[in-house]
N, C-alpha and C positions, 0 to 999 in steps of 0.2 A: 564813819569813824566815831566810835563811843566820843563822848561830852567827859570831859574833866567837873568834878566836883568837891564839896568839900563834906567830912564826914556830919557836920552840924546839917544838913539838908537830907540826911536819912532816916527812918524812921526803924522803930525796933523790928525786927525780922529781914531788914536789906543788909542783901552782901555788898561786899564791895572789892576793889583791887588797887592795892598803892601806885600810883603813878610816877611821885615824886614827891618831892617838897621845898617850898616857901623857903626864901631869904627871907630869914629873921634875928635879928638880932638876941643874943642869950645862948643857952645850953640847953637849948627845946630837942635841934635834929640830931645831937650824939646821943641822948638821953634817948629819943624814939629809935633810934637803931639800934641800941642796946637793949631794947626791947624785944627785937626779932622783928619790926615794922620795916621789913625793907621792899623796898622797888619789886613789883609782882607780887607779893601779899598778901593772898585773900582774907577776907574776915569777912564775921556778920554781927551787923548791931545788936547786942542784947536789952540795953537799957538804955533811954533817955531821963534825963532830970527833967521836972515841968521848966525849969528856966534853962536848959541845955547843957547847964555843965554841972558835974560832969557826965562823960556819958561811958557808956561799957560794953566792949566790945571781945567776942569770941575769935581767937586768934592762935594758929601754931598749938592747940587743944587746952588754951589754958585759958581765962577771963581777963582783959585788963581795964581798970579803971581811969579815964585819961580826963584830964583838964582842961576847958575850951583852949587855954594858949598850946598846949600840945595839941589837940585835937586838928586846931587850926592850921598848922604848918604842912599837914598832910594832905597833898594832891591825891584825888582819887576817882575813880571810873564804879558807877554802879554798874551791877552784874547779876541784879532780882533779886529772887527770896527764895530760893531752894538752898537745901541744907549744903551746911561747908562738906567739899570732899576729903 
């Protein structure tokens, strides 16, 4: 069974797939589902900050910019570094 992770432990070129996400208190998970981040998801990291946030990710063919506290709430399953289908 894939390992659950989080998106700040990947590096630019890993894809990845939304699992789920964090109880956290604020308006972090409507704001990430309004995004199109939802449950089965794939993306691929395009950018890290040198301090991690934030970080930028290729997603539903469009770029998004996310914030560690957003970043953070998102459960997620690596899946390598082949390009997004």
């Amino acid at each position: 069974m894939p390992e659950e992770t989080k998106i700040s432990m990947l590096a630019p070129g890993d894809r990845g797939k939304i699992t789920g996400y964090e109880k956290k208190p604020g308006p972090y998970r409507e704001r990430i589902l309004s995004m199109g981040l939802t449950k089965g998801t794939e993306f691929k990291l395009t950018k890290k900050a040198p301090m991690g946030d934030p970080v930028e990710i290729e997603v539903l063919g469009y770029k998004l910019t996310l914030r560690k506290e957003e970043a953070e709430i998102i459960k997620i399953e690596k899946i390598g570094k082949e390009a997004l289908k």
